[in-house]
C-alpha positions as CSV (number, residue, x, y, z in Angstrom):
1,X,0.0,0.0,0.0
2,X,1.4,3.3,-1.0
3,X,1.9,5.7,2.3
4,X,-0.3,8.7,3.1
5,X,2.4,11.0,2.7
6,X,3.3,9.8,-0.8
7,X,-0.4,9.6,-2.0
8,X,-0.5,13.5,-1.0
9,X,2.5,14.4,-2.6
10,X,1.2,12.7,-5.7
11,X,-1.8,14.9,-5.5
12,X,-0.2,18.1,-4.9
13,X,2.5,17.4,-8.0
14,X,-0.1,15.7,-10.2
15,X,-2.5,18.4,-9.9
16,X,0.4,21.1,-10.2
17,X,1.5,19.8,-13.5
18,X,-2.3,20.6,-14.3
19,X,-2.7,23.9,-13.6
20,X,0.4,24.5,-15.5
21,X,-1.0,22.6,-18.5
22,X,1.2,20.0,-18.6
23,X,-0.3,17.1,-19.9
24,X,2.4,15.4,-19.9
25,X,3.3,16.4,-16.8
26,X,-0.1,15.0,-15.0
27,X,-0.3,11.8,-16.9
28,X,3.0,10.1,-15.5
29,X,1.1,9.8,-11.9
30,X,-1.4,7.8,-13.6
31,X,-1.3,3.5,-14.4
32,X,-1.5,2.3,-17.7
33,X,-4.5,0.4,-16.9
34,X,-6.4,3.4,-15.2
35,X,-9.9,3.5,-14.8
36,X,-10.4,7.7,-15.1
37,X,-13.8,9.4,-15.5
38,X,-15.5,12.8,-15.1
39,X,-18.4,12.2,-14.0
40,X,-21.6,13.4,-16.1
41,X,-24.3,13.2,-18.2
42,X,-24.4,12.9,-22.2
43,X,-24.6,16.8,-22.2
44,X,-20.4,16.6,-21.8
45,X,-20.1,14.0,-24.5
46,X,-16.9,12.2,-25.0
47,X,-15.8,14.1,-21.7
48,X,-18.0,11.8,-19.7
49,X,-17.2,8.3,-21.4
50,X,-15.4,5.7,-19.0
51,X,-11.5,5.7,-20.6
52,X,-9.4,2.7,-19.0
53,X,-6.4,2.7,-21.7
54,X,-3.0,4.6,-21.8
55,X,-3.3,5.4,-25.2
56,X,-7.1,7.5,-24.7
57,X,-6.1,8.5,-21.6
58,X,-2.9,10.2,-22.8
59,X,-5.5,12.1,-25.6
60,X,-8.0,12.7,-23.5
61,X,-5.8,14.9,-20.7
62,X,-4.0,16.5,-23.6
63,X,-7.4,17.5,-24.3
64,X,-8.4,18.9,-21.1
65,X,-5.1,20.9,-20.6
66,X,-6.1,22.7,-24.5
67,X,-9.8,23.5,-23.5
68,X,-9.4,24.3,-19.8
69,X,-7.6,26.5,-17.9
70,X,-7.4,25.6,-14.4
71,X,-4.5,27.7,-13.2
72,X,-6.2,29.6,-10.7
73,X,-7.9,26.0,-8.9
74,X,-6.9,25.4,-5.8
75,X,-7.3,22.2,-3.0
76,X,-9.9,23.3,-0.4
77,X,-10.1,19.5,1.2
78,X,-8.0,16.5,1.0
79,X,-9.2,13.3,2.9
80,X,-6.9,10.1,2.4
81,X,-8.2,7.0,4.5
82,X,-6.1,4.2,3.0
83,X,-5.8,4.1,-0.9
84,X,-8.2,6.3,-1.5
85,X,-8.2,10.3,-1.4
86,X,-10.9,12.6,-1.8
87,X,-9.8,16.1,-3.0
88,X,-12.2,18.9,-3.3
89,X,-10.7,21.9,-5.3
90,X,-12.5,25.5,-6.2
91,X,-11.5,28.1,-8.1
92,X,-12.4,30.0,-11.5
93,X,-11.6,27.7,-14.6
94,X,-11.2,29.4,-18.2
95,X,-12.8,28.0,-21.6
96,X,-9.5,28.4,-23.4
97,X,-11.4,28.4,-27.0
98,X,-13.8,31.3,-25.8
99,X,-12.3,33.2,-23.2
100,X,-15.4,32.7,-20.9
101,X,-14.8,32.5,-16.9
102,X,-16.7,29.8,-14.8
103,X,-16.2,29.7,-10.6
104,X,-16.7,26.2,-9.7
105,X,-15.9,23.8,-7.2
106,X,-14.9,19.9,-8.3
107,X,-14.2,16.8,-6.3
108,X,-12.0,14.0,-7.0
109,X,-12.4,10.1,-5.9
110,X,-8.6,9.2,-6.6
111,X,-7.5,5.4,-5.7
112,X,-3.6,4.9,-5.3
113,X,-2.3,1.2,-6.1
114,X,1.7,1.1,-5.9
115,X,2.2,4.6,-6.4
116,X,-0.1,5.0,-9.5
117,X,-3.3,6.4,-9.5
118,X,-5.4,3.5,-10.4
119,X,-9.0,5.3,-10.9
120,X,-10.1,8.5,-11.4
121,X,-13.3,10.1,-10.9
122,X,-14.2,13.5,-11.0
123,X,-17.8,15.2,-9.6
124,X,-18.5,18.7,-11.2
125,X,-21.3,20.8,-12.0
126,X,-21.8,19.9,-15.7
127,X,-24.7,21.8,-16.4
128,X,-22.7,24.7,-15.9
129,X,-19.8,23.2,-18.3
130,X,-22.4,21.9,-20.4
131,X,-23.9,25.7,-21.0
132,X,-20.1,26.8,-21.4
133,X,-19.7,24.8,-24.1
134,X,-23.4,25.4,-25.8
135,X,-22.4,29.2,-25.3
136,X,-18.9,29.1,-26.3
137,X,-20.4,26.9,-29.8
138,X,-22.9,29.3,-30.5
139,X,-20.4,32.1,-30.4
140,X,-17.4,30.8,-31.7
């Protein structure tokens, strides 16, 4: 089992490397066989689909880093109780592709097997993404 101390310093460096938009950066904390997934309805489209392979996963952060800007996020709450840590995080987050400014809180479900994070899940208010993106579409 990976130690308390080393789960949190995975979470501060993994989510660092993500509010610098580095991808690359982020992914490397992450197994090969990860189970990662924001959590949401069909509004969010390929955003909300189950990934569980290196290959999609690598894409789909690489993704995330281009349309979202979370350098301003920061941890508000961290519970770890074995491998598992909760992370709540708030902060405004940028639509990249239109400019537009959302203040939002997320939460994380992170499980931690021999120093990789294993699964991935992600809570956020994606009604207010989903408008984002309708709004950002309609204007772009």
């Amino acid at each position: 089992m990976t130690s308390r101390s080393d789960i949190e310093r995975m979470i501060e460096e993994s989510y660092a490397a993500r509010r610098q938009n580095d991808p690359v950066g982020a992914l490397q904390y992450f197994a090969d066989d990860c189970d990662f997934r924001i959590m949401g309805s069909h509004l969010l489209g390929p955003m909300a689909e189950r990934i569980s392979t290196r290959s999609i996963l690598a894409s789909a952060i690489a993704d995330l880093c281009a349309t979202w800007d979370m350098a301003g996020v920061r941890r508000t709450g961290l519970w770890i109780d074995g491998d598992t840590a909760i992370i709540r995080h708030a902060g405004p987050i940028r639509h990249r592709p239109s400019g537009q400014v959302i203040d939002t809180a997320l939460l994380d479900i992170i499980t931690v097997t021999n120093g990789k994070i294993t699964a991935y899940e992600q809570y956020a208010d994606t009604q207010l993404i989903a408008h984002t993106l309708k709004t950002a579409a309609a204007t772009g």
